[in-house]
KEMARNU-482590 format. One record per residue: residue in three letters; x, y, z of N, C-alpha, C, O in turn. Coordinates in steps of 0.2 Angstrom, whole numbers, padded with zeros to 4 digits, always signed. Atoms other than C-alpha are relative to their C-alpha. Layout:
# residues N
ALAXYZXYZXYZXYZ/...
//
This chain:
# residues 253
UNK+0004-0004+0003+0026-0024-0021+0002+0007+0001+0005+0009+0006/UNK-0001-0008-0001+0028-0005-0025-0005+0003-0002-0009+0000-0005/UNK+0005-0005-0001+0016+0009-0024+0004+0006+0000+0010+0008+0001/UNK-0003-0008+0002+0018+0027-0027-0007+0002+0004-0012-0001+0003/UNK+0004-0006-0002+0008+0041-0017+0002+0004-0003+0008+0005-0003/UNK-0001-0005+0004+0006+0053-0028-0007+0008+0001-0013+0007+0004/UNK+0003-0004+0000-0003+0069-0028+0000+0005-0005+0006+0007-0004/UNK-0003-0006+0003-0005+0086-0044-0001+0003+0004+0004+0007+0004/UNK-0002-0008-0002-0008+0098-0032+0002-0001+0008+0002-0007+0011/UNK+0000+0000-0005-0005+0104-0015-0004-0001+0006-0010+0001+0006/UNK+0004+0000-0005-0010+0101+0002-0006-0005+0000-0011-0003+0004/UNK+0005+0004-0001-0021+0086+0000+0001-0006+0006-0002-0011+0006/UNK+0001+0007-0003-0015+0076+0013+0004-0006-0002+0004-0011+0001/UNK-0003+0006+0001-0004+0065+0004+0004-0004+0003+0004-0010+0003/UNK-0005+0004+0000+0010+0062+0013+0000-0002+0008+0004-0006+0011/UNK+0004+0003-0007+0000+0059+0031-0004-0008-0003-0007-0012+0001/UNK+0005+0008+0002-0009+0044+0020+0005-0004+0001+0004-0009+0004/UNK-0005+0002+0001+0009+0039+0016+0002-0003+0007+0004-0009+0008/UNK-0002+0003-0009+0012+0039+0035-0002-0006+0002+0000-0011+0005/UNK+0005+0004-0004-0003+0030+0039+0000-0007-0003-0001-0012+0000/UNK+0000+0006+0003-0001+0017+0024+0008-0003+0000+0010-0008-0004/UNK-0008+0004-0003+0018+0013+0031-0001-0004+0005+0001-0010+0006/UNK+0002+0003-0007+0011+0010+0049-0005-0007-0003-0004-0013-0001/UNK+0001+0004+0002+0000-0001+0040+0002-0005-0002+0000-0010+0000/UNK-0005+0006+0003+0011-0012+0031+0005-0002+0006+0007-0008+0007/UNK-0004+0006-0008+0021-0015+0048-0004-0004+0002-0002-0009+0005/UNK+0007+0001-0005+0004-0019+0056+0001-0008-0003+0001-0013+0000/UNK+0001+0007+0004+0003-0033+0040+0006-0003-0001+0006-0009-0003/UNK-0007+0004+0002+0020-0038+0039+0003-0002+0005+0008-0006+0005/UNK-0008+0002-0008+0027-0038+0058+0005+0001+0000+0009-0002+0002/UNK-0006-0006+0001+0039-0026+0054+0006-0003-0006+0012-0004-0007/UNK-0005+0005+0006+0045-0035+0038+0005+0005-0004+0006+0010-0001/UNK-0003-0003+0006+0054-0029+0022+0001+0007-0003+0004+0007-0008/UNK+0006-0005+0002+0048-0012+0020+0005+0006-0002+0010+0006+0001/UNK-0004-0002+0003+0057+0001+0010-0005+0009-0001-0011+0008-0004/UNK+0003-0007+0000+0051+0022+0010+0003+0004-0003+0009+0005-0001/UNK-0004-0003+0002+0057+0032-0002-0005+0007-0003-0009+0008-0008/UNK+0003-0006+0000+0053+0051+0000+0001+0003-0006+0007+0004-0007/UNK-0004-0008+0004+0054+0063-0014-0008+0006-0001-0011+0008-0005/UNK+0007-0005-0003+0039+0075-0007+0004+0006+0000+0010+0005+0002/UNK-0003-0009-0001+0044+0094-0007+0001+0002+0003-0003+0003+0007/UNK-0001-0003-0007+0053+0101+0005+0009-0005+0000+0011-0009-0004/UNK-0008+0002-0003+0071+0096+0013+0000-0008+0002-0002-0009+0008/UNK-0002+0006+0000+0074+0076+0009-0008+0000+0002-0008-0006+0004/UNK+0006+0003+0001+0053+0074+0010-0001+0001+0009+0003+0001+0014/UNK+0003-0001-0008+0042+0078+0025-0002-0005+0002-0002-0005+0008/UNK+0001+0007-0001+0038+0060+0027+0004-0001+0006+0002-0002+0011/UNK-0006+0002-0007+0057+0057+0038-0004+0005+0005-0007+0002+0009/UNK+0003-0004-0004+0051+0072+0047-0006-0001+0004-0006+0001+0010/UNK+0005+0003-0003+0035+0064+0052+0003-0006+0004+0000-0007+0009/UNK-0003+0006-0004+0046+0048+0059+0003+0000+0004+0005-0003+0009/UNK-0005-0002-0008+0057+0057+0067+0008-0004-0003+0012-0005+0002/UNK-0006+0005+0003+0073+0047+0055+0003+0007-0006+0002+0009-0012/UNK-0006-0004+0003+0087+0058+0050+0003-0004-0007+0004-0010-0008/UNK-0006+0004+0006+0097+0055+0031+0005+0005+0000+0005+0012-0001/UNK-0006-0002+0001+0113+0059+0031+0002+0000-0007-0001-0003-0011/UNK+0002-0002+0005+0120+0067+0015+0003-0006-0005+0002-0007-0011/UNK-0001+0007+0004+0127+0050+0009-0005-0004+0000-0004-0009-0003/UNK+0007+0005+0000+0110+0042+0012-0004+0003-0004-0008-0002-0005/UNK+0002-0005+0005+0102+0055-0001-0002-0008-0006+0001-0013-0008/UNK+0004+0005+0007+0092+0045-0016+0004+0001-0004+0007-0005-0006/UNK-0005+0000+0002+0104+0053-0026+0007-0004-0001+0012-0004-0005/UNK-0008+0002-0002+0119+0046-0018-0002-0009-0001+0001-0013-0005/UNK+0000+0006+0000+0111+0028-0016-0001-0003-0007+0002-0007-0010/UNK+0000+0003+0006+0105+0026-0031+0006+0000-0007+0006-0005-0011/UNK-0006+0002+0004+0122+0030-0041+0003-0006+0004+0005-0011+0001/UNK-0004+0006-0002+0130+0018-0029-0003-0007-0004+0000-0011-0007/UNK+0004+0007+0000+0115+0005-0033+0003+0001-0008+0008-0003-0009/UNK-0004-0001+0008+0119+0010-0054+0004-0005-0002+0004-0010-0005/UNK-0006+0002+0001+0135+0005-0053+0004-0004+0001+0010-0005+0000/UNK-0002+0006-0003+0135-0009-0044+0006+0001+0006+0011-0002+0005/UNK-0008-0001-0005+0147-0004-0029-0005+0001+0006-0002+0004+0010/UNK+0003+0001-0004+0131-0007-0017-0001-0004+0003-0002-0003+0009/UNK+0003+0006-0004+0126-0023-0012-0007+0001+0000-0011+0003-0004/UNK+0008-0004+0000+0110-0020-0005-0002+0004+0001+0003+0007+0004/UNK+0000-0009+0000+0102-0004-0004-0001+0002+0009-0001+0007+0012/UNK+0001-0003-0006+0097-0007+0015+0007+0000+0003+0008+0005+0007/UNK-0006+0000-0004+0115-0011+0021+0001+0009+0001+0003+0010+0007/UNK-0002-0006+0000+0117+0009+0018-0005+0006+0002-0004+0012+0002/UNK+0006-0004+0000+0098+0016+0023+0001+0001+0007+0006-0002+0010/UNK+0001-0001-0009+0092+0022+0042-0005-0004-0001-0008-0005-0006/UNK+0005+0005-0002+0080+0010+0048-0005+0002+0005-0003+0006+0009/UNK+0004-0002-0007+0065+0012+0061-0005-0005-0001-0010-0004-0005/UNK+0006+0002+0001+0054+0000+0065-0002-0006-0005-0008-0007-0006/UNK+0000+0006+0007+0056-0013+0050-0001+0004-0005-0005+0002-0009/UNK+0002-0004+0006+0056+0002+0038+0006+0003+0000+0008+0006+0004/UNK-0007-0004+0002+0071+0008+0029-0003+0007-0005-0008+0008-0007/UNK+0002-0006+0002+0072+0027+0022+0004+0003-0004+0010+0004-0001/UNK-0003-0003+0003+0078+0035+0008-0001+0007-0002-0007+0006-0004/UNK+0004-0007+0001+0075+0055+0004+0004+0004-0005+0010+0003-0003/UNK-0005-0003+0004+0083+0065-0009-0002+0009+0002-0007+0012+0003/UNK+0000-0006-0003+0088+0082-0003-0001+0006-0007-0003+0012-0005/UNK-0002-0004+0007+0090+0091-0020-0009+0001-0003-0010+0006-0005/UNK+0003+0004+0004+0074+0083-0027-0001-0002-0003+0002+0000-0007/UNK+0001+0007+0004+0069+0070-0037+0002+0003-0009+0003-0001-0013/UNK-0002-0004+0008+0073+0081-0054+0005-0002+0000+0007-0004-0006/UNK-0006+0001+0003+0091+0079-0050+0002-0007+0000+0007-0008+0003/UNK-0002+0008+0000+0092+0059-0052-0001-0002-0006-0006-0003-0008/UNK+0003+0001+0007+0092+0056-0069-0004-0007+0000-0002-0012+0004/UNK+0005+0003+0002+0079+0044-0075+0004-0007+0000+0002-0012+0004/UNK-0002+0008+0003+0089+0029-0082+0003-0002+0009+0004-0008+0011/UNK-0006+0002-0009+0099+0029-0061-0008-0003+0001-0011-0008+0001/UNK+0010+0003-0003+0080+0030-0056-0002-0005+0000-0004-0008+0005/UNK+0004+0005+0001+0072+0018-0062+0004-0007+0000+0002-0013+0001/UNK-0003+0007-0003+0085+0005-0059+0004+0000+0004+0008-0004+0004/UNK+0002+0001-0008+0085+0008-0042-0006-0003+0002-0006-0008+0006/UNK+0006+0001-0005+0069+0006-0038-0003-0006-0004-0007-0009-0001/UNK-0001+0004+0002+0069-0009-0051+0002-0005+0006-0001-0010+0008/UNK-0002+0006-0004+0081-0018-0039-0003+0002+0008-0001-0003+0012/UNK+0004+0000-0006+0070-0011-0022-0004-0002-0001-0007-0002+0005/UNK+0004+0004-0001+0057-0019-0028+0002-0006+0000-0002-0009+0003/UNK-0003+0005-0001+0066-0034-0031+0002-0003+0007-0001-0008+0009/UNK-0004+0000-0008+0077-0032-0012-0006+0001+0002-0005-0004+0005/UNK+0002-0001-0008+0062-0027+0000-0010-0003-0005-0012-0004-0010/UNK+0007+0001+0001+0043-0033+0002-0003+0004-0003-0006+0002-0008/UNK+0007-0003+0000+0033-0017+0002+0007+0007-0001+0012+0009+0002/UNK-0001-0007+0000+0040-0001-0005-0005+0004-0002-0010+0003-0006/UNK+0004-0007-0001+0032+0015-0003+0001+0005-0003+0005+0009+0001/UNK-0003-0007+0002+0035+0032-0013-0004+0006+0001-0010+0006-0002/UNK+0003-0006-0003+0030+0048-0006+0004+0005-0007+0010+0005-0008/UNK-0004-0001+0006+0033+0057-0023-0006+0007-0003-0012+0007-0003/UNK+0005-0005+0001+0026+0076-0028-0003+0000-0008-0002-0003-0012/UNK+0003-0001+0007+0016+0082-0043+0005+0001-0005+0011+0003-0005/UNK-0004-0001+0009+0022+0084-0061+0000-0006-0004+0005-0009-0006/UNK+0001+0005+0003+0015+0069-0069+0005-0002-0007+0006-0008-0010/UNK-0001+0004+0009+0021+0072-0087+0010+0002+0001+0014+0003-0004/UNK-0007+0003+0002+0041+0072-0080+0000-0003+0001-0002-0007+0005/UNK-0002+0007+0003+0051+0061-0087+0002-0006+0005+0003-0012+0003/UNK-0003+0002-0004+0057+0055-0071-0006-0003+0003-0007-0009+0003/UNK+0006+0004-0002+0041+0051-0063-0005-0003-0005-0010-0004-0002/UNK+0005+0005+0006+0032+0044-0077+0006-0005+0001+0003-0011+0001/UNK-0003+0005+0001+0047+0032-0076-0002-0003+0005-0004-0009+0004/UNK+0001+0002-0006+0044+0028-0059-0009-0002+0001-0012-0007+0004/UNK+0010+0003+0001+0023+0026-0060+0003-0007-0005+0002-0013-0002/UNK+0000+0006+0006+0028+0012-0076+0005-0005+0004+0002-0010+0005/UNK-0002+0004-0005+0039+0004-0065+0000-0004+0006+0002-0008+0009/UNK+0006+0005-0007+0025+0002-0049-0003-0004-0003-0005-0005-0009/UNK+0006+0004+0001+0013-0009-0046-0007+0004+0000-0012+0001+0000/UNK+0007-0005-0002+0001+0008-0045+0003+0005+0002+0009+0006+0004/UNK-0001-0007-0002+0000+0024-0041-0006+0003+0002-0011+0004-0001/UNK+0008-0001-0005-0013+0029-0024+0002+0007-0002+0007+0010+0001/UNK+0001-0008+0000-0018+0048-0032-0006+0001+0004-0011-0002+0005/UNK+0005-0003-0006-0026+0058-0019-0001+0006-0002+0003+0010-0003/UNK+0002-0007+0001-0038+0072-0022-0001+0001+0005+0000-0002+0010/UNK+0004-0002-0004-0047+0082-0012-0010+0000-0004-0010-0003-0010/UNK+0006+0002+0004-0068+0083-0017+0000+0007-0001-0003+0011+0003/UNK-0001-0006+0003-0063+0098-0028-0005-0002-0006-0004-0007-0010/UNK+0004+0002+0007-0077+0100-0041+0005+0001-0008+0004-0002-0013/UNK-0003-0005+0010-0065+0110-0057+0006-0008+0003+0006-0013+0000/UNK-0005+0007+0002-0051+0095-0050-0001-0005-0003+0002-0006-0008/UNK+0001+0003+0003-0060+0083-0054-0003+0000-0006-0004-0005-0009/UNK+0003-0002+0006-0069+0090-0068+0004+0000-0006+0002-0001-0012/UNK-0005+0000+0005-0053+0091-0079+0003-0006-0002+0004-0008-0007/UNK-0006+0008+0001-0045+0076-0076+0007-0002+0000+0010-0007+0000/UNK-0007-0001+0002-0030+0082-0077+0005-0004+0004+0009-0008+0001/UNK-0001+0003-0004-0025+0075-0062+0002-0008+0000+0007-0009+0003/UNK-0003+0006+0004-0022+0057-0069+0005-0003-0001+0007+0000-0005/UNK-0005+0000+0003-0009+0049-0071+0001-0006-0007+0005-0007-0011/UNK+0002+0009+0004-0016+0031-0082+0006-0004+0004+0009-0008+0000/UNK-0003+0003-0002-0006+0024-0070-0005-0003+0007-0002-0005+0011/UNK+0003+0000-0007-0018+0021-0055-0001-0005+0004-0003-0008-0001/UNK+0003+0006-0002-0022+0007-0044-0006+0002+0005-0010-0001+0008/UNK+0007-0002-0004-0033+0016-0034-0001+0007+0001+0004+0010-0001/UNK-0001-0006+0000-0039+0035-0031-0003+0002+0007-0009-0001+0010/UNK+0002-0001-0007-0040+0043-0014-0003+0005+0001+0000+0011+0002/UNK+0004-0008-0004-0053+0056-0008+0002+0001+0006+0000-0004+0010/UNK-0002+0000-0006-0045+0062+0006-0003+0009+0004-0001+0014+0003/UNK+0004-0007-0003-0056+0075+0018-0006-0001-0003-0009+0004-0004/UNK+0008+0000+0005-0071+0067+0010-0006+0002+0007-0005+0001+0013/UNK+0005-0002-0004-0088+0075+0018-0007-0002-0005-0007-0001-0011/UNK+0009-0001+0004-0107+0073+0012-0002+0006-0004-0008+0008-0005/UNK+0003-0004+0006-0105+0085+0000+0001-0002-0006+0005-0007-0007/UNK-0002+0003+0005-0105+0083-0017+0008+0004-0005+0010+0010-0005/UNK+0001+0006+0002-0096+0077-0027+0001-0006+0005+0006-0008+0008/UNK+0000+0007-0005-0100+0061-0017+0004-0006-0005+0004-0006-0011/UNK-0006+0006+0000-0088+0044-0018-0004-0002-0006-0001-0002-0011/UNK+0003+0003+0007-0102+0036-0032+0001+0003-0006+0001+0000-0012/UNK-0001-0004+0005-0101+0051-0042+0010+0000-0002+0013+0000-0007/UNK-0008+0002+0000-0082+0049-0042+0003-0005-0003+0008-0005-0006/UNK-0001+0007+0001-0081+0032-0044-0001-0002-0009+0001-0006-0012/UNK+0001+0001+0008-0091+0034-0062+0005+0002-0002+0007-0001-0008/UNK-0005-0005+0005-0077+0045-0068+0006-0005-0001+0008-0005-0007/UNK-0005+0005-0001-0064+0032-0062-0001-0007-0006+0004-0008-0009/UNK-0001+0007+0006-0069+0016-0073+0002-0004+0006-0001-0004+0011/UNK+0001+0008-0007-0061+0000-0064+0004+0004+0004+0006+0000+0007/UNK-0004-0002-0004-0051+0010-0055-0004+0003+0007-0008+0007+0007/UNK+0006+0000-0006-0058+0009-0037+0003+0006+0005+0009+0007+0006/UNK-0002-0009-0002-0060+0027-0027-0003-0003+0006-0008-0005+0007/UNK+0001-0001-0007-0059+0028-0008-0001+0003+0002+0002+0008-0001/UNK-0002-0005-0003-0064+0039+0003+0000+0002+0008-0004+0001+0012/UNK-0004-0002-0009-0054+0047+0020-0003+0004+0002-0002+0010-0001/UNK+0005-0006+0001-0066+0055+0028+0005+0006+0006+0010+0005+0009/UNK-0005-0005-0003-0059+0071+0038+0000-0001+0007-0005-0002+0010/UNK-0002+0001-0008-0052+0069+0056+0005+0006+0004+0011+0007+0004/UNK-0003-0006-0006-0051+0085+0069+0008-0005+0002+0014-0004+0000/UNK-0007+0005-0005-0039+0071+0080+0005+0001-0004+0011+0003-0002/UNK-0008+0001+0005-0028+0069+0066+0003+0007+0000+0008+0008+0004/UNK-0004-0005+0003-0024+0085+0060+0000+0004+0006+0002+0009+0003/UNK-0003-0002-0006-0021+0092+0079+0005-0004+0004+0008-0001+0008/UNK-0006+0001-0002-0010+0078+0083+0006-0002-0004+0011-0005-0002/UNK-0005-0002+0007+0000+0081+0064+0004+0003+0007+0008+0002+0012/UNK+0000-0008-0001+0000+0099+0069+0006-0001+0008+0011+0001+0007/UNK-0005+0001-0005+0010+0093+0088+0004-0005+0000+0008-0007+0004/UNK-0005+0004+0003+0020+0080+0079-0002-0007+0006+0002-0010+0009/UNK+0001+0007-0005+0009+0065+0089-0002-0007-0006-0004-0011-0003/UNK+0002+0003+0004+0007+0054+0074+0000-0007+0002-0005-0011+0001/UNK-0005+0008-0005+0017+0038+0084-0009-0001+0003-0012-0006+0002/UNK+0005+0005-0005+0001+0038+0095-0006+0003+0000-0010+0004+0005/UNK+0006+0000+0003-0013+0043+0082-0001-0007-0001-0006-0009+0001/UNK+0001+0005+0004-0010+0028+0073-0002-0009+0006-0003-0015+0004/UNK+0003+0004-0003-0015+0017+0087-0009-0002+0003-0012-0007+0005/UNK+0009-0002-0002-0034+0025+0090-0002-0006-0004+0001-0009-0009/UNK+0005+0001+0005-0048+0017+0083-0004+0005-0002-0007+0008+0002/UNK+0002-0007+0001-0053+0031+0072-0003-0004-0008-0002-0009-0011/UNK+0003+0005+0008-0065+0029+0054+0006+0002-0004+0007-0003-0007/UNK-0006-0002+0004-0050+0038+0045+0006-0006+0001+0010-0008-0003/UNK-0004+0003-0001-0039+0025+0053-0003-0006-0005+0000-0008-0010/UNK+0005+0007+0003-0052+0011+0048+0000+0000-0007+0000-0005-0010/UNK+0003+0000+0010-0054+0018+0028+0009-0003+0001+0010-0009+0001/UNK-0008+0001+0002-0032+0018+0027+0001-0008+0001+0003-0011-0004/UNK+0000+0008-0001-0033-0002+0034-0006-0002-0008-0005-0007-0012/UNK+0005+0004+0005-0047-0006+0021+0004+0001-0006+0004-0003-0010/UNK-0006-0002+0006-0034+0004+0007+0004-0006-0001+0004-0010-0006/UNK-0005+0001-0001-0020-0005+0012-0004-0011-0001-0002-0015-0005/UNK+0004+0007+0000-0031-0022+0014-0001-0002-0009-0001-0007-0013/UNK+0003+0001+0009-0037-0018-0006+0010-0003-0002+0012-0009-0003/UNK-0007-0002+0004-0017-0014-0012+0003-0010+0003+0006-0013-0002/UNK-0005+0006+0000-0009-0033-0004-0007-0003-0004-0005-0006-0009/UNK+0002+0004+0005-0024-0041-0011+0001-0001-0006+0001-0006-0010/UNK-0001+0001+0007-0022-0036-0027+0006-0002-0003+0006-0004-0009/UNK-0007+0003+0000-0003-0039-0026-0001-0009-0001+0002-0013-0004/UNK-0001+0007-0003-0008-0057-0019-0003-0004-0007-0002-0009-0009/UNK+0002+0005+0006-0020-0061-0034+0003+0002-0005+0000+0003-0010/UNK-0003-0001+0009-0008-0055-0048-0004+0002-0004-0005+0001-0010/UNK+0003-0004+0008-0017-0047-0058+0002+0007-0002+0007+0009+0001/UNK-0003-0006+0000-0014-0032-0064-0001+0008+0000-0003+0012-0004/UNK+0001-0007-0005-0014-0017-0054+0003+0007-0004+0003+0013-0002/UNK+0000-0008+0004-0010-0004-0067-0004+0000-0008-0005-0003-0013/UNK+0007-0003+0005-0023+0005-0078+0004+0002-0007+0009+0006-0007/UNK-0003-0001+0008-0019+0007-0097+0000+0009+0001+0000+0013+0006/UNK+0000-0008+0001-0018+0026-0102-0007+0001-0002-0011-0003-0005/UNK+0006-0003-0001-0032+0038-0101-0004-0002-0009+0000+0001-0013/UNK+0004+0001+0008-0044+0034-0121-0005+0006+0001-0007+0009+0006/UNK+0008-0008+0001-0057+0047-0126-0006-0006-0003-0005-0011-0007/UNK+0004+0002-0001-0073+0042-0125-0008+0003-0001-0006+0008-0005/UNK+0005-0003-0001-0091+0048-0125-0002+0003+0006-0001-0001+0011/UNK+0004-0004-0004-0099+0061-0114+0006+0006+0003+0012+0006+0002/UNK-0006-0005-0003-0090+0075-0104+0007-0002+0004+0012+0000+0004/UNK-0008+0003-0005-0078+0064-0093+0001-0006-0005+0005-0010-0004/UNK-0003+0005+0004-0077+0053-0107+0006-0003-0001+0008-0009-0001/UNK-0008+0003+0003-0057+0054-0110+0001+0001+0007+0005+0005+0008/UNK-0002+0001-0005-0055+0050-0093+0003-0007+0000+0009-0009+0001/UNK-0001+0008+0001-0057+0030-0095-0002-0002-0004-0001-0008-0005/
//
């Protein structure tokens, strides 16, 4: 199965979901298959940075995927860093510089090669490069914040979704029900916000966050619980493109 975290703006929290929905797929796999592929903003994706897993400049998205292209790879883990049952790929440059057709037939045969890949992948929905890459998951987990004008516009959307994440959600509104109408089938979680977490981000303790019992940990296990089941019953996990509708959020779903 493949997934994409995706987020349009910054600072939502994205690529700490990403973290916590890696740790979870070892939890469910026993350290299986598992394939991470950064292209979050910043020098090869903050995501390595949070693991603590070095890429050297031959391990770059860019480098492997021409190799994987052209056939002069084998498999794409023989050439990745590993940790933990999780292989890592990050493009230094990023994701702009891969052209499209390389792209998508990489991540074509990573989803083929590994159980569970992951893309930690920044906004800009309508390039052409990640619109290839949403069409070629099994989904795409966008994460807002409970910004009233964010979600009022819609823009945020990819019509790619398999699920939508409030992350930092509080008892204000807009609340998870009022959200969820906006959404259509597409089912809306919400993370609620955790001091703990974001003080042991901040001192780089994540390794031994993810062991707590915490409600933030509990909501990420119930995501991650939704995302293989709907892998497991085949159906299909990606939402047609946005239609216009009646009422104000009408051309959402």
């Amino acid at each position: 199965m493949f997934y994409v975290v995706y987020s349009d703006e910054k600072k939502t929290g994205q690529t700490t979901l990403a973290y916590s929905i890696l740790e979870a797929a070892r939890r469910k796999l026993g350290k299986g298959n598992i394939l991470a592929v950064c292209m979050d903003r910043g020098e090869y994706g903050k995501l390595l940075a949070m693991e603590g897993v070095r890429i050297e400049e031959g391990q770059s998205l860019a480098s492997i995927a021409n190799m994987a292209y052209s056939g002069g790879l084998g498999e794409i883990k023989s050439a990745l860093p590993e940790k933990d049952g999780v292989y890592f790929v990050g493009n230094r440059k990023g994701a702009s510089f891969v052209p499209e057709d390389i792209a998508k037939a990489f991540f074509e045969q990573a989803a083929r090669e590994f159980d569970f890949v992951l893309a930690d992948m920044s906004g800009g929905k309508n390039n052409k490069l990640n619109s290839s890459v949403f069409n070629v998951s099994d989904g795409v987990i966008n994460v807002i914040l409970q910004d009233v004008e964010m979600i009022r516009d819609g823009d945020f959307l990819t019509g790619s979704e398999i699920a939508v994440v409030v992350n930092r959600y509080a008892d204000i509104y807009p609340r998870l029900p009022d959200i969820q109408s906006l959404c259509g089938k597409t089912k809306a979680f919400a993370l609620p916000w955790c001091a703990k977490l974001m003080d042991m981000r901040n001192r780089g303790e994540l390794d031994r966050y993810r062991a707590l019992e915490t409600e933030y940990n509990a909501a990420v296990g119930e995501l991650c619980e939704y995302l293989f089941a709907k892998q497991k019953a085949g159906v299909d996990t990606v939402s047609h493109k946005a239609q216009k509708g009646g009422g104000m959020f009408g051309f959402l779903f």
